[in-house]
Structure formats: structure tokens, C-alpha cells
C-alpha positions in Angstrom: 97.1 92.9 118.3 97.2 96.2 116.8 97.7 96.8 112.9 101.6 98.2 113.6 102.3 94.7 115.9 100.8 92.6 112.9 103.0 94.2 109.7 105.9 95.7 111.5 108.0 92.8 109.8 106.4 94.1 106.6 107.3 97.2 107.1 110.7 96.5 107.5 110.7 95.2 104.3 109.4 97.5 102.0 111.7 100.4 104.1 114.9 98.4 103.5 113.6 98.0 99.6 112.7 101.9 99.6 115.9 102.5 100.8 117.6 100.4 98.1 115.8 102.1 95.3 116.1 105.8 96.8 120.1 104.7 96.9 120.2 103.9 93.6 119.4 107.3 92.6 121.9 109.2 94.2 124.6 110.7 92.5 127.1 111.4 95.2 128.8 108.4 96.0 129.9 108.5 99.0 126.3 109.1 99.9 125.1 106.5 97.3 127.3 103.6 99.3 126.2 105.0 103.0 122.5 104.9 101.9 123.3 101.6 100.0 124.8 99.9 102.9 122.2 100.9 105.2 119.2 99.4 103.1 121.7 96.4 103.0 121.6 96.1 106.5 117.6 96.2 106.4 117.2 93.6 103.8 119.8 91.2 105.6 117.4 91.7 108.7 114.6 90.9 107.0 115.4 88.4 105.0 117.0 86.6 108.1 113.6 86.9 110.2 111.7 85.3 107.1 114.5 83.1 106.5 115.2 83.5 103.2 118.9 82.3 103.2 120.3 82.9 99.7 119.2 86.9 99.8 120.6 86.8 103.4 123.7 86.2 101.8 123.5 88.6 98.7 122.8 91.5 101.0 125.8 90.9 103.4 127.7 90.3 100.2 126.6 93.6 99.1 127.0 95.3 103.1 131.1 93.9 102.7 131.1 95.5 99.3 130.1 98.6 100.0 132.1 99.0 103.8 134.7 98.7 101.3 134.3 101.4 99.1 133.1 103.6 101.9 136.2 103.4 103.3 138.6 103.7 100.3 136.4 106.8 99.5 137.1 108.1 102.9 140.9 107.1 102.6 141.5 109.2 99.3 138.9 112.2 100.1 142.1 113.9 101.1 144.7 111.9 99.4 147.4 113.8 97.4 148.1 111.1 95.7 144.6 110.3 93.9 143.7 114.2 93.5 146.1 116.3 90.8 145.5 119.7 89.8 146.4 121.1 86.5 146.1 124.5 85.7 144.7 125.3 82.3 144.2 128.4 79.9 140.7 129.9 80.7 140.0 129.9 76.8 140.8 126.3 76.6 137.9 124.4 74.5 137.6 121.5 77.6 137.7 123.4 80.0 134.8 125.8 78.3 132.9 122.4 77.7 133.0 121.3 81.1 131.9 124.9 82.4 128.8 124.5 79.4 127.9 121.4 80.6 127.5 122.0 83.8 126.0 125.8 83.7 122.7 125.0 85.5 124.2 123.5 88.4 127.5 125.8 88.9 124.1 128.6 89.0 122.9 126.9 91.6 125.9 127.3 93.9 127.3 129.9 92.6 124.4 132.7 91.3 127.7 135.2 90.7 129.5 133.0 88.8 130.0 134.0 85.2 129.6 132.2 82.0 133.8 131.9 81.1 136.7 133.6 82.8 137.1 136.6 81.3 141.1 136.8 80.1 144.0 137.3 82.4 142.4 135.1 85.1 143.9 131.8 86.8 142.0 128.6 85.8 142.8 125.3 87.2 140.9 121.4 87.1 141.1 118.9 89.7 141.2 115.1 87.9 141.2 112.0 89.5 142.5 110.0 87.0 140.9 111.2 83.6 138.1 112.5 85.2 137.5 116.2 85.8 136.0 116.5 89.4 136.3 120.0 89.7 136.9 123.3 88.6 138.5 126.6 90.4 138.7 130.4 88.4 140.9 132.8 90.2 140.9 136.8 89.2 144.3 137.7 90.7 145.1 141.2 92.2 148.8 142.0 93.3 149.2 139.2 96.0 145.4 138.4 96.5 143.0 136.1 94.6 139.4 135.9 93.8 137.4 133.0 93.8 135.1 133.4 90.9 134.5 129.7 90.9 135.1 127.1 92.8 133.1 124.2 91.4 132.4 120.3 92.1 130.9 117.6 90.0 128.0 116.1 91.4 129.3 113.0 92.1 132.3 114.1 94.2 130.5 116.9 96.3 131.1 115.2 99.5 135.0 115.6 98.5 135.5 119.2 98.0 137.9 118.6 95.9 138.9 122.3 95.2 140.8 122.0 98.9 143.5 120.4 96.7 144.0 123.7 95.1 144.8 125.7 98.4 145.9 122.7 99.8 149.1 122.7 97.2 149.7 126.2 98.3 152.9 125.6 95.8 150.5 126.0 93.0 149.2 129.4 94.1 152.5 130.5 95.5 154.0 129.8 92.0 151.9 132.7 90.9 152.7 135.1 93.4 149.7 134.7 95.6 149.9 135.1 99.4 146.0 135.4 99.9 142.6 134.1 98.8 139.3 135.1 99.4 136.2 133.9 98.1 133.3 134.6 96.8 130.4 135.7 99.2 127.3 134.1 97.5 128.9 130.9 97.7 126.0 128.2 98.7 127.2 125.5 100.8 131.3 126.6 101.6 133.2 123.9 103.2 136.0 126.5 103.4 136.1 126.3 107.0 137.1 122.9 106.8 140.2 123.5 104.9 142.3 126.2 106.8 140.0 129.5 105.9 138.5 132.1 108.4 135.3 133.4 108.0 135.1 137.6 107.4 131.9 138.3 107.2 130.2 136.5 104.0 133.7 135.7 102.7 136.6 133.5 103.6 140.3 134.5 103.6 143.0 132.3 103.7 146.2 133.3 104.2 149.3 131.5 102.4 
């Protein structure tokens, strides 16, 4: 019997615990529940084979728990209804806060972003509930806008919410826009997704 044949049931277990604990530490959450659920899956396996009955049952507990939240998650990723945006002054002390507090990170996917709007431009926040999940600066030019940021919190990155923004094409249209294109050093656009073309480094959406 070779050493893989003798501990493979071991190794099953401390995967499906390294799992766990690598889930745990995940700030997305729709990526926090998928990981989640998988090491579920593991543990319910193991713990089956071993026969260890009562943390058979937590972990299928745990697996219903989180199918559950995975798919509420997917249900209001494009939901109207759960997503509002409010458009804000560009001076406003929250917003300024929120754009402070997370400088570093906005950096990282957007290098060209700058530190706060500069007057004049359009700044809106996308809340879900009470809880600011996003952040969008426009620099508007006759009937065109500028993306000068299009941020998301960490733990809603796998929502994009800023869609919601071009997605209420009311909100822009209320201001005269009929076209947006964004910013080229963008890291990561989902704008595709959402209705944009590509142009080159850019995307253009047309209202």
C-alpha cells in the first residue's frame, strides 16, 4: 500500500479544514459562502466515512445555510429593489470619509483616480440598506461623462454595484447625459457585462 492509499482519508480531512479556515478569511461574500460551502461538503464527507454522526450533521447544517445565502446573494446581485443610488455633493464630509478610508484600495484599481472630486463633478453612492457599497465620480462634458471613479467595497466586489448607476439611466439622463466612458487604467472592468462596448482601453456606453 503506498503512503497516498494509506492517508488519502486524512488528507481529505485536513483539505476540507484548510478550506474552512481559508473561507473564513475572505472578505467577499459571495466568495466567502462558495468557498464555505464547498469545505462543508468536504467535512460532511469525511466525517461520514469516520462516522462521526453529530459533525455530519453540523456541516450539512452549515452546506443548507449557506446554499441559502448563495442564492439570495445571486437573487439581489441585480436587484433594483435591494440596490439605491443617491447622488451626493462631492464636498460632502461622508462621502470624503468613505473615499479616505478606502484610499489604498481605490489605488489599487484605479492608479488615476484622484484623492476627492474636484468641484463641479457628479458624485453618487450605491447603499444597500445603510451600507455604502460603492462609490461612482463623474466629470461631465456637454452630453458625455467621465468615469473618474467607479469604486466597490471589498465585500460586495463580486456585485459591481456601480451597474446600478448606468443601469438607472434616469439618474444620468436627469443630468443631461447621453454618453459615458470610462476610465482606461481601470483594473478588473466588468463593464462589458453591463451594456458597454469596448474602444480601445475605454468603454462607452451609449444612453
Amino acid at each position: 500500500m503506498t503512503w497516498l492509499e494509506e492517508h488519502w482519508l486524512d488528507i481529505v480531512g485536513w483539505g476540507g479544514s484548510a478550506l474552512l479556515v481559508y473561507s473564513l478569511l475572505q472578505a467577499r461574500l459571495l466568495r466567502f459562502r462558495t468557498l464555505n460551502l464547498a469545505a462543508c461538503v468536504v467535512l460532511v464527507v469525511f466525517n461520514a466515512l469516520i462516522a462521526v454522526w453529530p459533525m455530519v450533521a453540523m456541516n450539512a447544517v452549515l452546506c443548507v445555510i449557506n446554499l441559502y445565502w448563495i442564492v439570495r446573494l445571486l437573487r439581489e446581485r441585480h436587484d433594483d429593489a435591494v440596490f439605491e443610488v443617491v447622488e451626493v455633493r462631492p464636498e460632502d464630509a461622508y462621502f470624503r470619509h468613505v473615499l479616505r478610508t478606502h484610499a489604498e484600495d481605490i489605488r489599487r484599481f484605479q492608479p488615476d483616480a484622484e484623492p476627492a472630486p474636484a468641484p463641479g463633478q457628479h458624485a453618487f453612492v450605491v447603499l444597500k440598506g445603510d451600507e455604502t457599497v460603492g462609490v461612482v465620480v463623474l466629470r461631465v462634458e456637454g452630453e458625455t461623462a467621465h468615469v473618474q471613479l467607479d469604486y466597490v467595497t471589498p465585500r460586495y466586489r463580486d456585485f459591481a454595484p456601480g451597474e446600478f448607476v448606468w443601469r438607472r439611466s434616469g439618474v444620468l439622463r436627469d443630468l443631461g447625459i447621453r454618453r459615458v466612458v470610462t476610465s482606461p487604467h481601470m483594473v478588473g472592468a466588468y463593464y462589458e457585462h453591463v451594456g458597454f462596448r469596448r474602444d480601445g482601453r475605454q468603454f462607452v456606453l451609449e444612453l
